[in-house]
N, C-alpha and C positions, 0 to 999 in steps of 0.2 A: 537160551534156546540154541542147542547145538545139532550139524549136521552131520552123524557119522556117515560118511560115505557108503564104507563096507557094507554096513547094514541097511541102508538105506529108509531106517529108521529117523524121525522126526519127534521130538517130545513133547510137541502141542499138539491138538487139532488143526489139522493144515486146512489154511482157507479155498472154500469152494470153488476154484475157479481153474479153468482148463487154458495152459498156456499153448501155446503153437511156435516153435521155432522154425525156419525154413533154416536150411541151411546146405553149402558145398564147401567144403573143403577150408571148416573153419574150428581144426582142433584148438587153434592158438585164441580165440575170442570164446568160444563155447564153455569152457569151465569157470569162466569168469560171470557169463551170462545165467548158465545153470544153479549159479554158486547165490546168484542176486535173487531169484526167486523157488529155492529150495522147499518155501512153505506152501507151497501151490499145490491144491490136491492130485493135479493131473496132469503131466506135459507131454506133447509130443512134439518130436525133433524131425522136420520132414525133411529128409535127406536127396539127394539127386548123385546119387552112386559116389560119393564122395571117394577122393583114392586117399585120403589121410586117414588117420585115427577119431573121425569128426563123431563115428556111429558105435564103438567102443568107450568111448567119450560119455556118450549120452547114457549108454545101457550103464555105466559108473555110477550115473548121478539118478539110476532108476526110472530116467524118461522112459517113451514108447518110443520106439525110432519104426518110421514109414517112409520106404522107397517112392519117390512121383519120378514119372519117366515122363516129360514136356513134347506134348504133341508140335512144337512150333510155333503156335499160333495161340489158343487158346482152348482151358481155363488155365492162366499160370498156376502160380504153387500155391499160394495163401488161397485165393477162390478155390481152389481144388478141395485143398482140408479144410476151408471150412464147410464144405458140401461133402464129403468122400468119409473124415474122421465121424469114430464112434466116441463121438463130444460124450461127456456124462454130467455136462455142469449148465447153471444157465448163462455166467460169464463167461467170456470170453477174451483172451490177451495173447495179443499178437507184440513180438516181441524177436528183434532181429539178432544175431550174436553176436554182434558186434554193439551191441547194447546191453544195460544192467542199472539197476535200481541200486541205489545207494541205501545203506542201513536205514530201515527206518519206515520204511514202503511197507513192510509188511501190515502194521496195526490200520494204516487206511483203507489197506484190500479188503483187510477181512470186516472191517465196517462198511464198505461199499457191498460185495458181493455176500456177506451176512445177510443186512437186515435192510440192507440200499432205503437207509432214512430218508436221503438227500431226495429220492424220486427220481432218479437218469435214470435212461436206457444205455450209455456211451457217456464218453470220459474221453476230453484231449488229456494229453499229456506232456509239460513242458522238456524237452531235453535241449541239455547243453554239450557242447562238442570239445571233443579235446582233438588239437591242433599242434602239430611240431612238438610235443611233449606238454601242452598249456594249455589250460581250461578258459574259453573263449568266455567272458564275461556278457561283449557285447555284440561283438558279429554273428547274426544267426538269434539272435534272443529279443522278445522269446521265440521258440520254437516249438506252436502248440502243433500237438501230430494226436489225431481219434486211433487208439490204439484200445481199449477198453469197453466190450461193449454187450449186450445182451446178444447170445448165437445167433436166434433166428431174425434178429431185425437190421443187420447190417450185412454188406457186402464190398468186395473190392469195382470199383466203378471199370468198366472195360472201355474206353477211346478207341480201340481200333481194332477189328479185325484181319487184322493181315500180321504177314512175319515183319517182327522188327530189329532182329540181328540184336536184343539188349537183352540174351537172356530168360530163364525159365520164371523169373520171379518177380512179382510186383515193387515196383521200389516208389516211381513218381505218381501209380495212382490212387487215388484218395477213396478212403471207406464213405459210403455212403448210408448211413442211417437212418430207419425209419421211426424217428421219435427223438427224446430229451435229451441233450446232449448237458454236459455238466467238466466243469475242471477240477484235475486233481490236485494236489497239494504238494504229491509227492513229484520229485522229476525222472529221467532217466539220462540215466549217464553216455554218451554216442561216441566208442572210440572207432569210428569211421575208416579216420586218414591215416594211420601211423606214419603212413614219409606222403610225399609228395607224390611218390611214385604211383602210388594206390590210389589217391586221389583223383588223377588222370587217366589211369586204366578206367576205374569205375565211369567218370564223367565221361571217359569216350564209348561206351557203349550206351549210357543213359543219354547221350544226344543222339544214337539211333533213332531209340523210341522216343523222342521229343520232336525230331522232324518226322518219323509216320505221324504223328496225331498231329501236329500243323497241319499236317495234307489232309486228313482225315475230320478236322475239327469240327467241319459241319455235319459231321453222320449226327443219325439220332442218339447212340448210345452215350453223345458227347452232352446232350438236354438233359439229361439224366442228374448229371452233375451239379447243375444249374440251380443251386437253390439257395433259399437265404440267410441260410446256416454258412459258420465259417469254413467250411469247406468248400461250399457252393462257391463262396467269396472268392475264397482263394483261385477255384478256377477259374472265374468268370477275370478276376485281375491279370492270371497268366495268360489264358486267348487274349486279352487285350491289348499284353504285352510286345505278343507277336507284330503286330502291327503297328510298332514303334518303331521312330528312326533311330540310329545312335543302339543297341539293347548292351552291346556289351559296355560302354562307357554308363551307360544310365545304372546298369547292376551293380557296378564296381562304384558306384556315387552310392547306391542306396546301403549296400552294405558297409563300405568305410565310411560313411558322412553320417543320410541319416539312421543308419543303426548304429553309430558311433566307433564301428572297427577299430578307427584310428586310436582310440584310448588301450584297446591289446597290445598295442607296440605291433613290432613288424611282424608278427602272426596274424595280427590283424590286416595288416596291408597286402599281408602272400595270399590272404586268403580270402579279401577281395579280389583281390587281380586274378587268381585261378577259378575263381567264379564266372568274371568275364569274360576269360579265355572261355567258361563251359558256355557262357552264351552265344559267344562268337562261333565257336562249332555246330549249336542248335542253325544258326543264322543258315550256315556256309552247308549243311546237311541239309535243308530245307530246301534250297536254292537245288543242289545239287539233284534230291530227289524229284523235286516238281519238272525240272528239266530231263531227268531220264522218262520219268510218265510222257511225259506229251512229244518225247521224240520215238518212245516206243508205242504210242497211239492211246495208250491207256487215261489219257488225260482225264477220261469223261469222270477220273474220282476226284478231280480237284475241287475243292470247292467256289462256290459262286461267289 
């Protein structure tokens, strides 16, 4: 099964299912990403005026490419399309470009969103991350992420209405699904970090919005989250996070110790410790935030 570009021709029945890229200015991840799920009947690449070749890119690989211009606040980019795009499928795959499916994903798609034997509504999806040039065995793993799921019964969960300086697009919030969740087989590939560099850029704007939703934790839209599905978990584990002592030594324990880091060799050890470092920033932006609210009078959003 080959993919002529040019023609944009596919030689099987491409499976039913409508992907969704968000993307800025990610010519160097996007043909690798596009390349992973070619057999997809539908993609669209939501672009945010990208100045590279990210939208030339896309129209290559025959995507739809869709302009979203980010009010500040909210809906970011993935709630947008999946409320805005003219979907034509009833699955749904959310899929970031700096991600891709390794050979082999396709024949479980098309048995999922075919004939969905199994019975799910959603599908986590385990991905492994490449790090310093090296596929992380154990830090981060697994790493189930609901990226898979029926259109109209899932959505991206919102923690906060206000500006959070991290961005047009959802990264830390979790889909919320109304029904059967199920795991897939297949994994996906995360090249995330390529240096260090990126790493830290990313994590510094993702602890923007990790200290608005500390502040913000008690709003209602945060109960939402709440439930007994591994999502729900996972949240309910992070707010509870929050109010630990020690957060950046305790992450850099859970990731080198017990998720075993330490067996990656010293990619596992940089990337514990640049983990901690991201807690440490959540900490010290939290701290930071709560005290400009309550010296500009605005206290009354803290929570109780």
């Amino acid at each position: 099964m080959v993919w002529p570009l040019k023609s944009g021709e596919y030689k099987v029945k491409k499976v039913p299912l409508s992907v969704i890229i968000p993307v800025l200015n990610e010519a160097k991840n996007l043909p690798r990403c596009l390349q992973s799920v070619r057999w997809a009947e539908e993609i669209f690449v939501v672009d945010s005026a990208s100045s590279d070749d990210s939208a030339a890119i896309a129209g290559s690989f025959g995507a739809k490419v869709v302009q979203f211009k980010f009010t500040g606040i909210s809906p970011k980019k993935k709630n947008w399309a999946l409320d805005n795009l003219p979907i034509s499928n009833e699955w749904v795959l959310i899929l970031d470009a700096d991600e891709a499916f390794p050979a082999g994903a396709e024949e479980e798609l098309r048995e999922v969103c075919g004939s969905n034997s199994r019975g799910f509504d959603g599908y986590f999806i385990n991905r492994r991350f490449m790090f310093m040039g090296k596929w992380l065995k154990h830090a981060y793993q697994p790493n189930w992420i609901l990226r898979l799921f029926k259109h109209g019964l899932a959505r991206y969960e919102t923690l906060t209405d206000m500006a959070t300086d991290s961005g047009d697009n959802e990264v830390h919030e979790n889909i919320i699904l109304k029904g059967k969740a199920g795991y897939l087989g297949s994994r996906l590939d995360h090249y995330a970090f390529p240096t260090v560099d990126v790493f830290v850029n990313k994590h510094n704007r993702y602890s923007n919005w990790e200290a608005r939703v500390a502040i913000d934790h008690s709003r209602k839209s945060f109960a939402k989250a709440n439930t007994a599905d591994k999502t729900g978990v996972k949240r309910k584990l992070r707010n509870l996070s929050r109010h630990m002592p020690l957060r950046p030594l305790l992450r850099f324990l859970y990731v080198y110790v017990v998720q075993l880091g330490f067996l990656d060799g010293w990619e596992g050890y940089y990337f514990a410790r640049l983990h901690a470092l991201y807690e440490f920033l959540c900490v010290c932006k939290t701290y930071e935030l709560k005290k400009s609210l309550a010296q500009n009078g605005a206290d009354k959003v803290l929570p109780k």
